[in-house]
C-alpha positions in Angstrom: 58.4 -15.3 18.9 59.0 -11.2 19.2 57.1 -9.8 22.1 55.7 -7.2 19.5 54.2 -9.7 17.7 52.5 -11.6 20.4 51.1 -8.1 22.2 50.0 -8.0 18.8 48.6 -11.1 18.0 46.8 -10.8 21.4 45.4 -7.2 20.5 43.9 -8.7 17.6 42.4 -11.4 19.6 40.6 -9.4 22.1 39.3 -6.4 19.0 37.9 -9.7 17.6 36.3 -11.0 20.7 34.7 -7.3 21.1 33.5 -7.4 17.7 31.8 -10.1 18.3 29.9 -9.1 21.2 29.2 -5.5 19.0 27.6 -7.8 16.2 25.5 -9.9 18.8 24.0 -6.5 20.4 23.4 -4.9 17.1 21.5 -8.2 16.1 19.4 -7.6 19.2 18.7 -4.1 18.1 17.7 -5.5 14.6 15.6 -8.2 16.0 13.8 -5.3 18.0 13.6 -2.8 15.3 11.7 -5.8 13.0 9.3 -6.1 15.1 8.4 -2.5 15.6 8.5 -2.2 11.8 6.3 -4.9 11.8 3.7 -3.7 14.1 3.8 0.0 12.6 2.7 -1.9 9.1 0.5 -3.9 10.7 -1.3 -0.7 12.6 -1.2 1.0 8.8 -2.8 -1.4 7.2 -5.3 -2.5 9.9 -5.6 1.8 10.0 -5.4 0.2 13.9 -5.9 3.9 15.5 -7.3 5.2 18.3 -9.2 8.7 17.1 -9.4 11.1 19.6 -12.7 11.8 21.3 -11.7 15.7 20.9 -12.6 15.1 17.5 -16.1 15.7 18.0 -17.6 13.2 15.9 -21.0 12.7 17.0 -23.7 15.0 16.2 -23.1 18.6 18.1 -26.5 20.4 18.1 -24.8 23.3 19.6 -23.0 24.6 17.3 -25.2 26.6 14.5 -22.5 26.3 11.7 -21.9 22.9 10.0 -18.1 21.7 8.9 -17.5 21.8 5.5 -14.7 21.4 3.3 -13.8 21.9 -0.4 -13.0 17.8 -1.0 -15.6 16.4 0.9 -13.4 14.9 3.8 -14.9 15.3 7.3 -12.4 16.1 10.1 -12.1 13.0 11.4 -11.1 11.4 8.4 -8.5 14.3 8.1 -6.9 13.4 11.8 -7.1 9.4 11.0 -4.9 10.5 7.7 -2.6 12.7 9.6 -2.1 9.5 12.2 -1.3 7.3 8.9 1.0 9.7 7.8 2.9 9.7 11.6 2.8 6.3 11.3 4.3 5.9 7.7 7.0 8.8 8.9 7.9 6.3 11.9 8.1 3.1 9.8 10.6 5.0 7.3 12.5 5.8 10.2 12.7 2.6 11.9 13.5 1.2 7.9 16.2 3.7 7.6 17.7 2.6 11.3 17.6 -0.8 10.3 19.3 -0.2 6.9 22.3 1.2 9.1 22.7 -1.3 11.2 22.8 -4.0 9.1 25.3 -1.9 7.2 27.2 -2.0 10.6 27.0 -5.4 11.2 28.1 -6.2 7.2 31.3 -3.9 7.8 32.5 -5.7 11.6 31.5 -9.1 10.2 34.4 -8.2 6.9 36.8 -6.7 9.7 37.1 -10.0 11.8 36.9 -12.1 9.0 40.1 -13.5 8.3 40.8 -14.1 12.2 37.3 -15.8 12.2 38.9 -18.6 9.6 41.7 -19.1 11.7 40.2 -19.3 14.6 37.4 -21.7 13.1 40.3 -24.1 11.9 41.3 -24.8 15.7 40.1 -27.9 17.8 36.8 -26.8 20.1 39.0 -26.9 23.2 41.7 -24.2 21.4 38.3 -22.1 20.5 37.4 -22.5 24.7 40.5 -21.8 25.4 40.4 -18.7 23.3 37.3 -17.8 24.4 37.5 -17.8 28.0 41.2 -15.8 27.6 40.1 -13.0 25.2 36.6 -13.0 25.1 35.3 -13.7 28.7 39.3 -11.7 30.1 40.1 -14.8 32.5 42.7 -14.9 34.2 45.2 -17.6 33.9 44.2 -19.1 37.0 40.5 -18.9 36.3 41.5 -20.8 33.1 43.2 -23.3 34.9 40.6 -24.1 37.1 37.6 -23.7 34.0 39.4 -26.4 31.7 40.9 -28.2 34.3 44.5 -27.9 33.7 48.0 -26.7 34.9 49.2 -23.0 35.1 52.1 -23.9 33.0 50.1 -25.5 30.6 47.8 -22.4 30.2 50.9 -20.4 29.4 51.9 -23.2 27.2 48.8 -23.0 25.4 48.5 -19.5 25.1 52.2 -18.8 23.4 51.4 -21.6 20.9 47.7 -20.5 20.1 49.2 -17.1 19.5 52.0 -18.0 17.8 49.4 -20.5 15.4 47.5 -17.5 14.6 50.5 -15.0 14.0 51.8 -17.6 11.2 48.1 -18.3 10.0 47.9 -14.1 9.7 51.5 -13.9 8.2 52.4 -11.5 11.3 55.3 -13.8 12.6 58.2 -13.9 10.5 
């Protein structure tokens, strides 16, 4: 096999090992975002807010003038709308972050898709093997020791993984 080809069939592996990882974190984030979306909606439609006691709403004898306005909404009902409206402002924003990230995770999962057939196709210990190499960066004699087996079979392992996956990508000639 041409060294170009194996540096890179073994550039490939690691960008798909990465994206991987990327995908898991921006699931995280997802999983995060839902539930703040969740409990923004929830505070909305249980109008869940706290008013503030600067609102004056008891009685205030001091005062000689009385509040009034033209559509017969008292101040306090005016600053619980304007919390609504923050709240329905942050819950669009949260929706539009978690649009996006989806979107991200939609577009890596196409990029690595064809090297996550082939890699699926291999036995378990190929996919540990794999693994440990380009996703968790061992070194050969870390892998030696983790799957209890030679140095020379590591190399041995690792030229005919790669060179399985070059033919399976129609890299290798």
């Amino acid at each position: 096999m041409k060294a170009e080809i194996f540096r890179k069939t073994e550039g490939h592996l690691y960008r798909y090992y990465e994206t991987v990882k990327k995908i898991k974190a921006l699931e995280e984030e997802i999983k995060h975002l839902e539930a703040q979306k969740d409990r923004i909606k929830k505070d909305i439609q249980e109008a869940n807010i706290s008013i503030e006691t600067e609102l004056n709403m008891g009685i205030d004898y001091s005062n000689s003038k009385v509040q009034s306005s033209n559509d017969g909404t008292s101040y306090a009902e005016k600053a619980l709308i304007r919390e609504i409206e923050k709240l329905e402002k942050e819950w669009v924003y949260i929706r539009k972050k978690l649009l996006k990230k989806r979107a991200r995770v939609r577009e890596l999962e196409r990029q690595i898709n064809s090297m996550k057939c082939n890699i699926g196709m291999l036995s378990e210990e190929n996919k540990r093997f794999l693994e440990l190499k380009y996703g968790d960066k061992k070194t050969i004699d870390e892998i030696a020791y983790n799957l209890n087996i030679a140095r020379a079979t590591v190399y041995r392992k690792r030229e005919e993984l790669i060179e399985d996956i070059a033919k399976w990508m129609n890299w290798a000639g």
